[in-house]
mmCIF file of the C-alpha atoms, coordinates in Angstrom:
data_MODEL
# 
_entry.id   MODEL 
# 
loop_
_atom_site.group_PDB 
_atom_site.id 
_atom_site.type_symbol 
_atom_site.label_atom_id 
_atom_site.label_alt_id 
_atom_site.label_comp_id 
_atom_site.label_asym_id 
_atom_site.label_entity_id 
_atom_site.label_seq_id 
_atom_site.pdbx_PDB_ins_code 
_atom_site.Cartn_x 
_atom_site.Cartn_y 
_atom_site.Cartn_z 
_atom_site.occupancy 
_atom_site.B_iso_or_equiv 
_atom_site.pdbx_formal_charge 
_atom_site.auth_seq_id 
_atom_site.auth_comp_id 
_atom_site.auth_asym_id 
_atom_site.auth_atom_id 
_atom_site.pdbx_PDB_model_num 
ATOM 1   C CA . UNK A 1 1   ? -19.222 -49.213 -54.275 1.00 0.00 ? 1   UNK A CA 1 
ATOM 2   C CA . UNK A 1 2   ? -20.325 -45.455 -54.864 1.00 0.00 ? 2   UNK A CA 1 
ATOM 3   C CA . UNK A 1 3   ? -22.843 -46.092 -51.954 1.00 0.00 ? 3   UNK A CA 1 
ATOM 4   C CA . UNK A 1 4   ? -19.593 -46.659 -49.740 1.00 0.00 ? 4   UNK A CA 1 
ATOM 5   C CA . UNK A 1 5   ? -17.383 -43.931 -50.914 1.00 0.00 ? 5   UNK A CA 1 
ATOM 6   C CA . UNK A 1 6   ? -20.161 -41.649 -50.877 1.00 0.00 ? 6   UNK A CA 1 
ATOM 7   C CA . UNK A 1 7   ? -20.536 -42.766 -46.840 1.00 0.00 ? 7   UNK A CA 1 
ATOM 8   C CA . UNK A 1 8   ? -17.112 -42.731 -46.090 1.00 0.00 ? 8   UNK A CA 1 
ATOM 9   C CA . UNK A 1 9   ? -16.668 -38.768 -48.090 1.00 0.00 ? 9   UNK A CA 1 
ATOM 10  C CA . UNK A 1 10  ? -19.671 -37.966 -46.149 1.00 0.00 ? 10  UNK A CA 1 
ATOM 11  C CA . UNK A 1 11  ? -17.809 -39.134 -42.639 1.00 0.00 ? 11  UNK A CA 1 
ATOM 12  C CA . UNK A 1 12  ? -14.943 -36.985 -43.379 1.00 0.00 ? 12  UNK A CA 1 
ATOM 13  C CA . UNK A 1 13  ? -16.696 -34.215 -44.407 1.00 0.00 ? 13  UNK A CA 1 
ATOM 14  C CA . UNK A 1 14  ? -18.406 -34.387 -40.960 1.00 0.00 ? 14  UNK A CA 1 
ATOM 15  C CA . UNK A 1 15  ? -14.885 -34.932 -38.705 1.00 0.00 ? 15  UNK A CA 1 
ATOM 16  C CA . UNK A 1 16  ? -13.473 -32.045 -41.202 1.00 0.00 ? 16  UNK A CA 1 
ATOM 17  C CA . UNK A 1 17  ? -16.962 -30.246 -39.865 1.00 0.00 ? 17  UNK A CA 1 
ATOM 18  C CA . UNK A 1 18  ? -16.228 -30.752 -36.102 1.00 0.00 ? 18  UNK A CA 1 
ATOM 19  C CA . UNK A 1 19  ? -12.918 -29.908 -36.233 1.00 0.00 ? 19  UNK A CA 1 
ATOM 20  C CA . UNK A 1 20  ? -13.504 -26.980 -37.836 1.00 0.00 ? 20  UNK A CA 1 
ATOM 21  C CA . UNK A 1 21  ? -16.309 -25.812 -34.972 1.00 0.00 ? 21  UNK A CA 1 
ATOM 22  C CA . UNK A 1 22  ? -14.193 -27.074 -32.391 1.00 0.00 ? 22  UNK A CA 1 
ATOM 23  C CA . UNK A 1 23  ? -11.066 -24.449 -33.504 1.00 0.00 ? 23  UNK A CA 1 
ATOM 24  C CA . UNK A 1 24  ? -14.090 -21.667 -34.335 1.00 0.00 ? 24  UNK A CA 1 
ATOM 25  C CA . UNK A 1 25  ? -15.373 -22.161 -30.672 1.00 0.00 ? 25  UNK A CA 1 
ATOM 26  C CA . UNK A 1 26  ? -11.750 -22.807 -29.094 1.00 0.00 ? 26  UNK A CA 1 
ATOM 27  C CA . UNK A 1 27  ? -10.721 -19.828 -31.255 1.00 0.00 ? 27  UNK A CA 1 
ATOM 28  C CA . UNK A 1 28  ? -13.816 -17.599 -29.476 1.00 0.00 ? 28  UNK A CA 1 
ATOM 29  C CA . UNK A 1 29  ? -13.020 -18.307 -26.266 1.00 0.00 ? 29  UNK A CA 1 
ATOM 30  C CA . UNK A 1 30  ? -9.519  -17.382 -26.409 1.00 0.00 ? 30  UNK A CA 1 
ATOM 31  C CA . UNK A 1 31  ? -10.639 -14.317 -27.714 1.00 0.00 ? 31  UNK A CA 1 
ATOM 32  C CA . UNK A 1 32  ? -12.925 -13.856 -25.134 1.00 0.00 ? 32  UNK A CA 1 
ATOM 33  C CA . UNK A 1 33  ? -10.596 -14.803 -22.602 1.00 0.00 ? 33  UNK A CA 1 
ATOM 34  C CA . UNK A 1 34  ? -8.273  -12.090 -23.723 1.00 0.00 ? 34  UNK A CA 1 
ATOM 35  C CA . UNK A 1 35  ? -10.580 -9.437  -23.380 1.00 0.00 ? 35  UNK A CA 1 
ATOM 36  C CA . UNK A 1 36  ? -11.278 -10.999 -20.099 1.00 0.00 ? 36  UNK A CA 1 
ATOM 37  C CA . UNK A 1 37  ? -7.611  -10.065 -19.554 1.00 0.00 ? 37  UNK A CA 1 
ATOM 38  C CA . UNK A 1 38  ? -7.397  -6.972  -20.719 1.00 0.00 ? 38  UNK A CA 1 
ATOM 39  C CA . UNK A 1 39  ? -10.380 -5.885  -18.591 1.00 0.00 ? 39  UNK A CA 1 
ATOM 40  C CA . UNK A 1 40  ? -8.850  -7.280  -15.377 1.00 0.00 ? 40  UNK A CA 1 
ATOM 41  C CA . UNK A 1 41  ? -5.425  -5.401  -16.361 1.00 0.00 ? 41  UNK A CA 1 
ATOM 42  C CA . UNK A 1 42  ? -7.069  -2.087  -16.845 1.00 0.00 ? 42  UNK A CA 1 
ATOM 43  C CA . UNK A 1 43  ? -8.672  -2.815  -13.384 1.00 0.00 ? 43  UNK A CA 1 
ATOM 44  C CA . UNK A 1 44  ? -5.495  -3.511  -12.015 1.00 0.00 ? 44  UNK A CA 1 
ATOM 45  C CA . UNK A 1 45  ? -4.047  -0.449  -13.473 1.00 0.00 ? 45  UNK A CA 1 
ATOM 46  C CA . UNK A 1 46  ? -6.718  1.525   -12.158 1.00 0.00 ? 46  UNK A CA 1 
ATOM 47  C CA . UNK A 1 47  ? -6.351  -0.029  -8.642  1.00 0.00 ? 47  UNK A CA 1 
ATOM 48  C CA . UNK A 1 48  ? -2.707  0.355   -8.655  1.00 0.00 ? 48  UNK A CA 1 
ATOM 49  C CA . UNK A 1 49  ? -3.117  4.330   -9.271  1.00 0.00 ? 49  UNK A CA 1 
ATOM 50  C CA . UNK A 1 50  ? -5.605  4.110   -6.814  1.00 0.00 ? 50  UNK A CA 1 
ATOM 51  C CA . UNK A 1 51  ? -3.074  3.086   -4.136  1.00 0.00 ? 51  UNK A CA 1 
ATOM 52  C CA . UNK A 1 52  ? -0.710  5.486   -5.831  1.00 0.00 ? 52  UNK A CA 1 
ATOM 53  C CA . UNK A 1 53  ? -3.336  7.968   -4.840  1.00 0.00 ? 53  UNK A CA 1 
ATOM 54  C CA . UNK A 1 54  ? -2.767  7.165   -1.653  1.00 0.00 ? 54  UNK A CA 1 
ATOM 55  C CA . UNK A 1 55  ? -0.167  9.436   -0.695  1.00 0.00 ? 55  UNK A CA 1 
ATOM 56  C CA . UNK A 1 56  ? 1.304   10.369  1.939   1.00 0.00 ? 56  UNK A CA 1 
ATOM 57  C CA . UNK A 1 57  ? -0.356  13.345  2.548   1.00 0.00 ? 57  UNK A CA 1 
ATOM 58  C CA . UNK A 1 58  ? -3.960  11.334  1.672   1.00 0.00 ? 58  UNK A CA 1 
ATOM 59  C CA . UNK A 1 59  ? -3.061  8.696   3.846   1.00 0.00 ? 59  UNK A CA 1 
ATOM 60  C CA . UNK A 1 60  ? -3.490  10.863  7.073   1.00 0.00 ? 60  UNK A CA 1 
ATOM 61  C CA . UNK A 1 61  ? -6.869  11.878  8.161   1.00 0.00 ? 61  UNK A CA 1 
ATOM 62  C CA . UNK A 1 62  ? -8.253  15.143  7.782   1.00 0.00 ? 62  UNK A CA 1 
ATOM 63  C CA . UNK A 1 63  ? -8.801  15.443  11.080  1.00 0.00 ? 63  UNK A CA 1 
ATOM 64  C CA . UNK A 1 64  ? -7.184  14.932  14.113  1.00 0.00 ? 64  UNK A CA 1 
ATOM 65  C CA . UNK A 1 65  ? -9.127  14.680  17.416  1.00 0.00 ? 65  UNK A CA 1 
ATOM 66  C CA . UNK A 1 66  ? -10.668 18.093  16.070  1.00 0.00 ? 66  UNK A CA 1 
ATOM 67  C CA . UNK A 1 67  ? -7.729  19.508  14.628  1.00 0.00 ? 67  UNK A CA 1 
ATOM 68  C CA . UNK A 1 68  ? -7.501  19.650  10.870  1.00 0.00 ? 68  UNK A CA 1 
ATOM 69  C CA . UNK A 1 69  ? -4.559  18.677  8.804   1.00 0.00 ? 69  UNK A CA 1 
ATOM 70  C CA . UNK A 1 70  ? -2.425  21.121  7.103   1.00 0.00 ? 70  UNK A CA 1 
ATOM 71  C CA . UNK A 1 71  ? 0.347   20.007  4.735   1.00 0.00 ? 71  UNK A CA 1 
ATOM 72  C CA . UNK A 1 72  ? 3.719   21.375  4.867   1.00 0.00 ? 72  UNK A CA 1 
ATOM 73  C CA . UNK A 1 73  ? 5.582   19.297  1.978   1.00 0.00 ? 73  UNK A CA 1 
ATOM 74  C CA . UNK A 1 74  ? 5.287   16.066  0.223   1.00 0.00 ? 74  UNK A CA 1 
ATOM 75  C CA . UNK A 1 75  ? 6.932   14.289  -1.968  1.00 0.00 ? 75  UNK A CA 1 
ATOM 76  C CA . UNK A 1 76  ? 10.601  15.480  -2.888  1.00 0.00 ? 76  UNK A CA 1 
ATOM 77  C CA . UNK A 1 77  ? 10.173  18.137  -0.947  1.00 0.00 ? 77  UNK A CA 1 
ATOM 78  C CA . UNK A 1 78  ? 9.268   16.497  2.045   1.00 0.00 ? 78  UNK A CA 1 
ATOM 79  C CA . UNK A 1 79  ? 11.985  14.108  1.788   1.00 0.00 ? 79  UNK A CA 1 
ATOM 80  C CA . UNK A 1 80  ? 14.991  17.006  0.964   1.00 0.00 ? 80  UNK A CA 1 
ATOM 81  C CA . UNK A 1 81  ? 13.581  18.568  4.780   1.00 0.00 ? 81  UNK A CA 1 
ATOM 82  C CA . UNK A 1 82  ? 13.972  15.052  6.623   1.00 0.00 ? 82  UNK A CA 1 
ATOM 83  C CA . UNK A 1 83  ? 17.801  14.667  4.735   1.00 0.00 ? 83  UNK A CA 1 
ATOM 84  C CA . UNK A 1 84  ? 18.725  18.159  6.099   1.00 0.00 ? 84  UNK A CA 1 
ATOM 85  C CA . UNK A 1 85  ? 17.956  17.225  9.769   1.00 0.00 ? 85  UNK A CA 1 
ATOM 86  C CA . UNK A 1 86  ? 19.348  13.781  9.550   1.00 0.00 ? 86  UNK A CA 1 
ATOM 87  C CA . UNK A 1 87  ? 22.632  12.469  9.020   1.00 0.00 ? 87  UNK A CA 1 
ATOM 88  C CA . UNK A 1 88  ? 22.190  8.438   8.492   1.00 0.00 ? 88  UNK A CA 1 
ATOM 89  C CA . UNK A 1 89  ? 21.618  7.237   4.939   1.00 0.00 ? 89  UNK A CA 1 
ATOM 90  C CA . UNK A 1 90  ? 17.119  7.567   3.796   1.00 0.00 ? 90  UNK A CA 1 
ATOM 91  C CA . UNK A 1 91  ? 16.493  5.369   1.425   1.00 0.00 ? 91  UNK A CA 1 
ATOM 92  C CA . UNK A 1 92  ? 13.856  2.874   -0.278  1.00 0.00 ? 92  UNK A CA 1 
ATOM 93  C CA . UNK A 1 93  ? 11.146  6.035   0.125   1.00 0.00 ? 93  UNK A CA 1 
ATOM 94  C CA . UNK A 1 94  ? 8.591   5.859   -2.004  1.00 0.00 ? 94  UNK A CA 1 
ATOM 95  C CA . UNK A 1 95  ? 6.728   8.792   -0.687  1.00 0.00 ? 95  UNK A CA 1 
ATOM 96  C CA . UNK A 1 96  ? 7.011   11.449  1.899   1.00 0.00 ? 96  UNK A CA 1 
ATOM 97  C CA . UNK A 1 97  ? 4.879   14.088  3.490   1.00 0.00 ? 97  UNK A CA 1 
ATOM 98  C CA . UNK A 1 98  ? 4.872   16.423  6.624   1.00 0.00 ? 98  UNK A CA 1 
ATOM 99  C CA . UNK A 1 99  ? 1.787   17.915  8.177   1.00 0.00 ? 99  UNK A CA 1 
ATOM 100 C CA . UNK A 1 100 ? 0.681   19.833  10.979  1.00 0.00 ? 100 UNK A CA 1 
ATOM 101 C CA . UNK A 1 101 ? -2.452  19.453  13.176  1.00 0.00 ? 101 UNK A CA 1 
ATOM 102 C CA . UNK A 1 102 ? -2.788  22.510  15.649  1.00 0.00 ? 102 UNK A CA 1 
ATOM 103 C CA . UNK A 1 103 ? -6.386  22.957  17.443  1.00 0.00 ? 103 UNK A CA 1 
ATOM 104 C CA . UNK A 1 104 ? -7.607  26.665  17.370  1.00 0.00 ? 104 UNK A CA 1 
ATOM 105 C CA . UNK A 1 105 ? -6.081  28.703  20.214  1.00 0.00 ? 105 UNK A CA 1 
ATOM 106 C CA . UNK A 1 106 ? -3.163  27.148  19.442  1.00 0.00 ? 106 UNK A CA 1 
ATOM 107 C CA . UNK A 1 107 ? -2.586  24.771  22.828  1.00 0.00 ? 107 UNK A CA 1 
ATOM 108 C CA . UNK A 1 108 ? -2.263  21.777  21.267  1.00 0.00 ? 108 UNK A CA 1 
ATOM 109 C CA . UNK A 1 109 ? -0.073  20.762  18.574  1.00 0.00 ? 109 UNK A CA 1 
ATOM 110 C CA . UNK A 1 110 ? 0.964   17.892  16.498  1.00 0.00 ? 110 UNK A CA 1 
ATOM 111 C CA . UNK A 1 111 ? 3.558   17.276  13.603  1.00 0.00 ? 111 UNK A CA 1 
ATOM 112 C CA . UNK A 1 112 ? 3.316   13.998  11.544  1.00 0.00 ? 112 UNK A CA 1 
ATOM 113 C CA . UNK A 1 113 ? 5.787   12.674  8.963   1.00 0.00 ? 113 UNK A CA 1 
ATOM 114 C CA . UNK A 1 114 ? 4.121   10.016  7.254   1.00 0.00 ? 114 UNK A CA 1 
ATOM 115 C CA . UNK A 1 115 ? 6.518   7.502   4.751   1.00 0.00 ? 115 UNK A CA 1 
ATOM 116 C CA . UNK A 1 116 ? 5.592   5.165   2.869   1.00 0.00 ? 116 UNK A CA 1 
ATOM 117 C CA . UNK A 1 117 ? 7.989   2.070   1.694   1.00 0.00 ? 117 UNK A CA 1 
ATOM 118 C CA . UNK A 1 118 ? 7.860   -0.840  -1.089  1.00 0.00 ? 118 UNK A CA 1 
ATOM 119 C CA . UNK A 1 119 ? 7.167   -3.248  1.675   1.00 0.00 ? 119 UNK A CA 1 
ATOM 120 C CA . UNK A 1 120 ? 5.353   -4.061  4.840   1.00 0.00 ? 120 UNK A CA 1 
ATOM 121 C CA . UNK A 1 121 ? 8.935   -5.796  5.337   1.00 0.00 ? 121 UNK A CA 1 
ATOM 122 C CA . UNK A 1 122 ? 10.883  -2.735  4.337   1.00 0.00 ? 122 UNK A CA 1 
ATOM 123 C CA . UNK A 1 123 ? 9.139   -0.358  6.593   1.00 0.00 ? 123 UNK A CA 1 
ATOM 124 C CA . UNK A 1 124 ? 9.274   -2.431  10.042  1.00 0.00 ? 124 UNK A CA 1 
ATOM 125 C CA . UNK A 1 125 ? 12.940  -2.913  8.927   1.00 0.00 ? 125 UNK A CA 1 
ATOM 126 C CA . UNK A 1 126 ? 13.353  1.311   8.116   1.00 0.00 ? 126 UNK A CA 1 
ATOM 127 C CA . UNK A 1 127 ? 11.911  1.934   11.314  1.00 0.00 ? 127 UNK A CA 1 
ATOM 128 C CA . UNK A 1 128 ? 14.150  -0.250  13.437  1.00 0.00 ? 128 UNK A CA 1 
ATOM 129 C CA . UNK A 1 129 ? 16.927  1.307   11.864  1.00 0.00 ? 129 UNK A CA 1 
ATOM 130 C CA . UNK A 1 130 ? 15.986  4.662   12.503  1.00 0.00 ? 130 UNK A CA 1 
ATOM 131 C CA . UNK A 1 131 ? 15.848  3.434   16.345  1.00 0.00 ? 131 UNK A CA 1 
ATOM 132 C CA . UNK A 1 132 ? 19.141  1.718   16.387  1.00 0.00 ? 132 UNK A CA 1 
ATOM 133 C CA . UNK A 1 133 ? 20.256  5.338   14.555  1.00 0.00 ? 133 UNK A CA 1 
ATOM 134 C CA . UNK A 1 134 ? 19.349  6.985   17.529  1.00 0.00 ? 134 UNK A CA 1 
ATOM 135 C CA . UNK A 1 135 ? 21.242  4.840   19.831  1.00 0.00 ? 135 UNK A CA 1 
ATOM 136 C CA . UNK A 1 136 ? 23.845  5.745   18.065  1.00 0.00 ? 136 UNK A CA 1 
ATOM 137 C CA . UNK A 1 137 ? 22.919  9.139   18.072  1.00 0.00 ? 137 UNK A CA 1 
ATOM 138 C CA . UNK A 1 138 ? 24.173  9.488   21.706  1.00 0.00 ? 138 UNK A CA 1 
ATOM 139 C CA . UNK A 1 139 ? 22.279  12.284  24.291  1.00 0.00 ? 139 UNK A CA 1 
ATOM 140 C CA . UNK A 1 140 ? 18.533  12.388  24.975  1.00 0.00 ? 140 UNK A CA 1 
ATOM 141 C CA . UNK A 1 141 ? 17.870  10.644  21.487  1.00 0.00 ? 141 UNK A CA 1 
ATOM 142 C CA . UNK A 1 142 ? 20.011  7.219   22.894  1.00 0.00 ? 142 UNK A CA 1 
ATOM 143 C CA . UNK A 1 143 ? 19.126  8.115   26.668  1.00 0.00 ? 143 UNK A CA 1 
ATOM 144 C CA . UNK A 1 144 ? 15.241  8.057   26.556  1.00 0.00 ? 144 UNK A CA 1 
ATOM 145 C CA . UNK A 1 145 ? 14.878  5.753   23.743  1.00 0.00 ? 145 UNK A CA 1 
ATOM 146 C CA . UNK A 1 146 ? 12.371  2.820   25.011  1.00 0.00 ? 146 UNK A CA 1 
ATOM 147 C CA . UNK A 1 147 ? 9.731   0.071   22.830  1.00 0.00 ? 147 UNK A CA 1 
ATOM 148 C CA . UNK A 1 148 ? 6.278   0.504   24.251  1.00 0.00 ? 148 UNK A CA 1 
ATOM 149 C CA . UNK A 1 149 ? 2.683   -1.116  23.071  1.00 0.00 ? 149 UNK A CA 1 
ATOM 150 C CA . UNK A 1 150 ? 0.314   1.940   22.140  1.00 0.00 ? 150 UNK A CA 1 
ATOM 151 C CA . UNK A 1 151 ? -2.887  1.027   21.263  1.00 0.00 ? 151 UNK A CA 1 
ATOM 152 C CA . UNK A 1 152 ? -2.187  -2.653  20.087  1.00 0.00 ? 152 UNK A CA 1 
ATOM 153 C CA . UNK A 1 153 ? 0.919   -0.363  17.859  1.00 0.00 ? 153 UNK A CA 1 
ATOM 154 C CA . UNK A 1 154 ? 4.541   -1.576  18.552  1.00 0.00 ? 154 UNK A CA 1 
ATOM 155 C CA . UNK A 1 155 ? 5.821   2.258   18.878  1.00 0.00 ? 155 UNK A CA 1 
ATOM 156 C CA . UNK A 1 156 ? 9.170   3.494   19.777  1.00 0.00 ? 156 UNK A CA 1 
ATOM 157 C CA . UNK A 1 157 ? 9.655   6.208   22.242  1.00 0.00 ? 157 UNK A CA 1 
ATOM 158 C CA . UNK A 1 158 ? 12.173  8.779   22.385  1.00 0.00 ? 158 UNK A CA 1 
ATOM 159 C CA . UNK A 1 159 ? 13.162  12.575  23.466  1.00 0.00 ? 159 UNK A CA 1 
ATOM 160 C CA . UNK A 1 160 ? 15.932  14.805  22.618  1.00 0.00 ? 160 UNK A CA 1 
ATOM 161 C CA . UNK A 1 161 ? 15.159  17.065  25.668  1.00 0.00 ? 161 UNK A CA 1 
ATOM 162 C CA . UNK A 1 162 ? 13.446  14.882  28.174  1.00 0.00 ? 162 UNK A CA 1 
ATOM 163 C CA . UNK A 1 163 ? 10.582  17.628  27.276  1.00 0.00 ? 163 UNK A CA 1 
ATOM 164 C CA . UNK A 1 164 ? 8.847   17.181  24.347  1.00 0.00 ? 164 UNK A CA 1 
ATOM 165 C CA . UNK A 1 165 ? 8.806   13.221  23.115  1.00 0.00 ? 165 UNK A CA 1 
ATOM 166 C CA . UNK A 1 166 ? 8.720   11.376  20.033  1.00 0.00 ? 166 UNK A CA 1 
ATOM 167 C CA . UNK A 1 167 ? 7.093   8.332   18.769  1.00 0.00 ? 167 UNK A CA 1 
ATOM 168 C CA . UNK A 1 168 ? 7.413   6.257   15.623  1.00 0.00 ? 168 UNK A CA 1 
ATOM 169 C CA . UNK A 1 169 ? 6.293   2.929   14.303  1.00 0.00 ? 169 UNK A CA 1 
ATOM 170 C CA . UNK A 1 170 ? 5.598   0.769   11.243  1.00 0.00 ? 170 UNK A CA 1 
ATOM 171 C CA . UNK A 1 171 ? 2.111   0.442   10.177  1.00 0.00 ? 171 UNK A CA 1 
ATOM 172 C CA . UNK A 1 172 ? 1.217   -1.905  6.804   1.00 0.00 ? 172 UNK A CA 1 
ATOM 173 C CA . UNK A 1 173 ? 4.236   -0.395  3.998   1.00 0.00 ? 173 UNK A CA 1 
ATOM 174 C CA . UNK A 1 174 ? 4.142   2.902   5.994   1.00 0.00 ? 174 UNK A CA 1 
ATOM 175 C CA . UNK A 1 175 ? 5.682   4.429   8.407   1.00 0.00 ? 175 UNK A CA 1 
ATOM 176 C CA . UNK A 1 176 ? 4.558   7.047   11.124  1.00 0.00 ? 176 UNK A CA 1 
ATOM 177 C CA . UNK A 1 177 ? 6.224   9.470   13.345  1.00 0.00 ? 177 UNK A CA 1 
ATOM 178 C CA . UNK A 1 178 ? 4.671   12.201  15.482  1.00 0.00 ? 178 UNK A CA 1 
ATOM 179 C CA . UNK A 1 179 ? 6.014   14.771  17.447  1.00 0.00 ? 179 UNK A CA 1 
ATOM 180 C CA . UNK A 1 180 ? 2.525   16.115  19.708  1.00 0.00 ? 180 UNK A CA 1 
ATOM 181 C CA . UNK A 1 181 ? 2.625   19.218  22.116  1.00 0.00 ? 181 UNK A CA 1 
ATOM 182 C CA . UNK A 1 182 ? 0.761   19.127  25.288  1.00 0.00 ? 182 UNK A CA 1 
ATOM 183 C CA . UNK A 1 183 ? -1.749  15.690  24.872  1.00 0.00 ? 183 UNK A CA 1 
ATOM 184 C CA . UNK A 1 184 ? -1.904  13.500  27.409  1.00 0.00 ? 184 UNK A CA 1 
ATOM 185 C CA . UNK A 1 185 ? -1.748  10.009  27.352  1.00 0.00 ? 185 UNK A CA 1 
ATOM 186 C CA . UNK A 1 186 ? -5.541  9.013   26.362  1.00 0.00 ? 186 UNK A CA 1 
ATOM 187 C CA . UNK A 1 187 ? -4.882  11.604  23.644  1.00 0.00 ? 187 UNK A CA 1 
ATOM 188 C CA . UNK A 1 188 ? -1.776  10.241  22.313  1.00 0.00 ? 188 UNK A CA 1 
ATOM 189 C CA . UNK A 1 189 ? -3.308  7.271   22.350  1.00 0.00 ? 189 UNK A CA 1 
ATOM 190 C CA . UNK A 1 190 ? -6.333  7.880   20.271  1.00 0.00 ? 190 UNK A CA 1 
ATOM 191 C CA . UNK A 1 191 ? -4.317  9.976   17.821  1.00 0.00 ? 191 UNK A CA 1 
ATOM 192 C CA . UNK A 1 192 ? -2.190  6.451   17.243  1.00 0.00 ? 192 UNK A CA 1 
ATOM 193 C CA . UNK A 1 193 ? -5.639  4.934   16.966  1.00 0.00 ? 193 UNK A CA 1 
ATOM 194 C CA . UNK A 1 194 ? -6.618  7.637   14.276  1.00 0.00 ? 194 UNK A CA 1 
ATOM 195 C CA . UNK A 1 195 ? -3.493  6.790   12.136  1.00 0.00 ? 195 UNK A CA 1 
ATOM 196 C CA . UNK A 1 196 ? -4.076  2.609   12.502  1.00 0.00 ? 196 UNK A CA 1 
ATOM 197 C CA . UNK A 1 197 ? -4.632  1.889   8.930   1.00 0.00 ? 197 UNK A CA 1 
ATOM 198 C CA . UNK A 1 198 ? -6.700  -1.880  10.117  1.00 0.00 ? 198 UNK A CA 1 
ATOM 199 C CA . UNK A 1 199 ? -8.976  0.270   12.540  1.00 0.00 ? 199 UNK A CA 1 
ATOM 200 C CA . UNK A 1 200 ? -9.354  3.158   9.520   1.00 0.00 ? 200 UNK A CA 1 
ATOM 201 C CA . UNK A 1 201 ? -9.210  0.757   6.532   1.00 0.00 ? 201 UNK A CA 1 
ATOM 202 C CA . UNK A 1 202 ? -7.197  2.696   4.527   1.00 0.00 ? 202 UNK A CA 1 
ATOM 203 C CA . UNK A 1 203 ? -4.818  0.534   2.763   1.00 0.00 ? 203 UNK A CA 1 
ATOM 204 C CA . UNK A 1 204 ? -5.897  -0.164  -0.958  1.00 0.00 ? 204 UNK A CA 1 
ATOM 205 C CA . UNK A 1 205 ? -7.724  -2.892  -1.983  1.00 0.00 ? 205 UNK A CA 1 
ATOM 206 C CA . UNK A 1 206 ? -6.542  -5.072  -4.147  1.00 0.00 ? 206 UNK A CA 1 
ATOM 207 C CA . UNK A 1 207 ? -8.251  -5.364  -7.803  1.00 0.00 ? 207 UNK A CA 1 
ATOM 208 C CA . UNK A 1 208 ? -9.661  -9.235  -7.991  1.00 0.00 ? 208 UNK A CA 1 
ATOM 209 C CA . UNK A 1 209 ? -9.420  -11.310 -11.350 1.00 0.00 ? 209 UNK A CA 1 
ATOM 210 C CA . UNK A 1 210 ? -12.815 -11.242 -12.732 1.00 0.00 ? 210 UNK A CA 1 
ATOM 211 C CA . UNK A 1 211 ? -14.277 -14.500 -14.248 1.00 0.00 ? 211 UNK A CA 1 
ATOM 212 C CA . UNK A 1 212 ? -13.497 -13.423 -17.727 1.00 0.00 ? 212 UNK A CA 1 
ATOM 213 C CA . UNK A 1 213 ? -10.053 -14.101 -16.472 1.00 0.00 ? 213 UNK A CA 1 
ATOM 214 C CA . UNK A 1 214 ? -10.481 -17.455 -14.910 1.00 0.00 ? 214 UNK A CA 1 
ATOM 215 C CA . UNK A 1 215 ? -12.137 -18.220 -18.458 1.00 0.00 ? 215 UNK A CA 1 
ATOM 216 C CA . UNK A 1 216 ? -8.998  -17.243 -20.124 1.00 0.00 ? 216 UNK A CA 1 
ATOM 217 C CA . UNK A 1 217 ? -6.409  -19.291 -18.110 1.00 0.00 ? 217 UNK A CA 1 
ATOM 218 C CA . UNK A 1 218 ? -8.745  -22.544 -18.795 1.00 0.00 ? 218 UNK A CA 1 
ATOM 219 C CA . UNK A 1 219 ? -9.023  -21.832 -22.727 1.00 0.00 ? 219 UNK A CA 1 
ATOM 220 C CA . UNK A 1 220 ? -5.145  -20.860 -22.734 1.00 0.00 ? 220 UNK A CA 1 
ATOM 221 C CA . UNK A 1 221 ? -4.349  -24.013 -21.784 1.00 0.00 ? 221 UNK A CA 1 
ATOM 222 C CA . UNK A 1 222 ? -3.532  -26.582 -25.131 1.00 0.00 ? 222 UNK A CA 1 
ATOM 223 C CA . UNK A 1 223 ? -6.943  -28.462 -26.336 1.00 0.00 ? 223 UNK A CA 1 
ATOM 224 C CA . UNK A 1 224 ? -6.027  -32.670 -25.519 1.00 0.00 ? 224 UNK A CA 1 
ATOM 225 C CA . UNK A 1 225 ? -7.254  -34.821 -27.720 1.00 0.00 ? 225 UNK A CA 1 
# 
């Protein structure tokens, strides 16, 4: 009789046992898991002030088919200049620059406003709007408004003057509009090849869940028995 309670003590003694190392080990891995989590969200973090970082101003090259950039406002500042010298509603902006490119006797001459949206949605949909704004803009602006394909770019086309031309399209979240001085059309068209952000690579990768982080969603999930 002792023999048997002794065995059967023993038996629980060994299920209390397991299910003790089972919660110690299921306990570890959560806590694993979590740091897992933690790493992957300060990666993220870092990633998404990466693509913070890139601005509108650091989104354009430095250099232009040899003309170097120089920045004439970003930000707020940039945006307050495009408000003056427009009169339908801007909005959804996230960022905002104007630059110059100018090669060094002066003869050539670009301007590029670069804007950057919330969405690849919201920026093919700001630019279309800012087309159908100039058709409703009346003169040279409705006039000598045309679509074209530049360099594999869906770019709109228009001139106030019939002189000097402007072009605009959506690229990714962003959206770019130049205004160059005296290029012809293989220039213009490697300048729109210089801005491509798939040709240049220069939207922000994405921050990947490390396997720390796969381990945590298995061990979050309830232990079956």
């Amino acid at each position: 009789m002792n023999t048997r309670r002794t065995g059967h003590g023993n038996n629980r003694s060994r299920i209390a046992l397991i299910v003790v190392s089972v919660g110690i080990i299921a306990i570890a891995l959560a806590i694993i898991g979590y740091l897992g989590y933690c790493h992957y969200q300060h990666e993220a973090e870092e990633a998404g002030a990466g693509a913070e970082a890139a601005t509108a101003v650091a989104i354009a090259p430095k250099e232009l088919l040899g003309m170097e950039k120089m920045t004439v406002a970003s930000g707020k500042d940039a945006l307050k200049l495009v408000k003056q010298s427009h009169r339908g509603k801007i909005e959804h902006v996230r960022d905002m620059a104007i630059m110059h490119y100018m090669n060094t006797n002066g003869s050539k001459f670009l301007t590029l406003w670069t804007t950057l949206y919330p969405s690849d949605r919201i920026a093919y949909t700001e630019a279309g709007k800012m087309a159908a704004g100039m058709r409703n803009w009346g003169g040279g602006w409705t006039s000598n408004l045309n679509e074209t394909t530049i360099a594999g770019k869906r770019v709109y086309i228009t001139s106030p003057d019939g002189i000097t031309y402007h072009y605009f399209w959506a690229d990714h979240e962003w959206v770019f509009y130049i205004v160059p001085h005296n290029f012809s059309d293989e220039e213009l068209k490697k300048a729109i090849q210089t801005l491509d952000l798939d040709i240049n690579k220069q939207k922000p990768a994405i921050a990947r869940p490390t396997p720390l982080l796969s381990l945590y969603y298995v061990t979050s999930r309830p232990l079956m028995w």
